[in-house]
C-alpha positions, 0 to 999 in steps of 0.5 A: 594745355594737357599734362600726363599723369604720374601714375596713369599717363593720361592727360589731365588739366593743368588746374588738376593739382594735389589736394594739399596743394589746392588746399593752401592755394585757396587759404588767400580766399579767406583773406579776401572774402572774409571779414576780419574775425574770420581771418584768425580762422587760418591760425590752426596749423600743426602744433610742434612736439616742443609745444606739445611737450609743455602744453597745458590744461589751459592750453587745451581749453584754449584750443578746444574753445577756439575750435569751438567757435571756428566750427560757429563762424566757418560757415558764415564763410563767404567766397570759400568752398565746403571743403576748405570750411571743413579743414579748417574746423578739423584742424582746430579740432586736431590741434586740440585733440592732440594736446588731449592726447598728449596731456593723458599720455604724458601727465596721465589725465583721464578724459573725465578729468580733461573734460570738466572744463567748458568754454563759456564764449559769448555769442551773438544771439541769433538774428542779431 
């Protein structure tokens, strides 16, 4: 089965779908073929302006070390696409950015200021 186009009125397959769409489709990929750490990875969704509003510089450490050890563990992924591994590193990324920005703008930090603080995770060693 074909279906037309919105903008062009060619046919396209019926799989052909918005890449937003496409992208919360394969989230239930995770589930099944991640294990259980790799679970929490899809925890990284759009903070609200009220959480943004009473964000702190706990919060954005928090969320800079957990983007942190997303980008680690996302491509251990299995049974999930490049593509899917890569939204998911760069929405823990942006959750963290905007606290960052909302810190600076809001409270004045400078990003030397907000910078000095480091994530110190424990990671397994290599090969082990």
């Amino acid at each position: 089965m074909m279906r037309a186009g919105p903008s062009t009125g060619l046919l396209r397959p019926p799989f052909a779908m918005h890449r937003s769409l496409r992208r919360w489709l394969c989230l239930p990929l995770l589930f099944a073929g991640a294990s259980a750490p790799a679970q929490d990875l899809v925890e990284c969704k759009r903070i609200e302006h009220d959480q943004l509003i009473t964000a702190s510089q706990e919060t954005l450490l928090f969320l800079r070390c957990r983007a942190r050890q997303v980008a680690y563990e996302a491509p251990r992924l299995k049974g999930v696409s490049q593509r899917v591994k890569d939204d998911l590193v760069f929405a823990c990324l942006d959750q963290a950015d905007a606290v960052e920005h909302q810190l600076r703008v809001r409270h004045g930090y400078s990003r030397d200021t907000l910078a000095r603080q480091r994530c110190e995770l424990s990671l397994p060693a290599p090969g082990g």
